[in-house]
N, C-alpha and C positions, 0 to 999 in steps of 0.2 A: 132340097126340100126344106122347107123353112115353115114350121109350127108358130103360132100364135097362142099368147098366153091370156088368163081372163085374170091373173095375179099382177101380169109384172107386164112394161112396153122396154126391150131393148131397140136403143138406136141402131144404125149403121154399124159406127165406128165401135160398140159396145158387141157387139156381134162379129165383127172384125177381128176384135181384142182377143175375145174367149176362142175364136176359131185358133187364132198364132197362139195363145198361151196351151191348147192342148197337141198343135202339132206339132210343141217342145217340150210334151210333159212325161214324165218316168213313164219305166213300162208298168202297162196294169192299170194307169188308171184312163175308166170310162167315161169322166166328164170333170166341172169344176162343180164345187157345189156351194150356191147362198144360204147362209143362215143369219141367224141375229141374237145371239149371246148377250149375257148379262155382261157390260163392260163400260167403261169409261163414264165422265161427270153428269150424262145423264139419265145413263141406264141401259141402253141397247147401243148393238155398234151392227154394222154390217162385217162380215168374214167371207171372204172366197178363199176356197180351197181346193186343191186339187183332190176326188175321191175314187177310189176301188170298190166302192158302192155304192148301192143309195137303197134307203126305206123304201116300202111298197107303197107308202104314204106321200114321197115325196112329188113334185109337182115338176116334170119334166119340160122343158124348153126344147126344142132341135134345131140347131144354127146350123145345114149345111150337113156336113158329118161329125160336126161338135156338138157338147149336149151340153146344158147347162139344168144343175138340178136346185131344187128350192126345200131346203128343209123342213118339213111339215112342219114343225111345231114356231115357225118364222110365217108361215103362207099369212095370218091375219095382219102380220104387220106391216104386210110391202103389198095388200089389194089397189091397186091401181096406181104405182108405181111407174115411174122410168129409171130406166138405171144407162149409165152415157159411159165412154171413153172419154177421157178429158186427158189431153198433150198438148204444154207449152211450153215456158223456156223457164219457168219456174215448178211444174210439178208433172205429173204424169201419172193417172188415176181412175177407179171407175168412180164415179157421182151417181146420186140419188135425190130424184125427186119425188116425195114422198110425200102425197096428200093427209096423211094417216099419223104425221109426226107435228105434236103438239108443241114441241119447243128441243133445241139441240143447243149443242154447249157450244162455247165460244171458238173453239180449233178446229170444228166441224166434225168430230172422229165419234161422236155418240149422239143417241137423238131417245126423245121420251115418246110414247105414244097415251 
């Protein structure tokens, strides 16, 4: 069963990703979780984490029997979003296309809205 979001479009391979990354993740936790933290040169970053829970607020994904969860106070900043699995012989990563991001800093690792 595979849910669709009105926040976020995962691909495939980004759907792929989060299913292996929780069917090797510690015991206890119920899904990975996106947020978007104050961090790096231009202000926001993206963070996935593996969680043991999630807010009542937060905005649930379901890949399959993996969950991907959206930290509420992140939902405005990734509306209509994709988020991708990106592997090649130089990195190995999730990306973000992000209609909503006004300018990001030169290494790719923060973005302003």
């Amino acid at each position: 069963m595979a849910n669709t979001s009105a926040v976020i479009t995962l691909t495939p391979s980004a759907k792929a990703r989060i299913k292996k990354l929780l069917s090797e993740a510690p015991e206890g936790t119920i899904g990975v979780k996106l947020s978007t933290p104050k961090k790096g040169c231009s202000g926001l970053s993206y963070s996935l984490e593996y969680t043991d829970k999630a807010g009542a607020l937060d905005e649930r994904i379901i890949v399959d029997d993996a969950v991907l969860f959206i930290d509420n106070a992140s939902l405005l900043y990734l509306i209509d979003s994709e988020m991708d699995w990106i592997e090649d012989d130089f990195q190995a990563a999730f990306q973000f296309k992000n209609p909503n991001a006004t300018g990001m800093c030169g290494c790719g690792e923060s973005f302003t809205v």
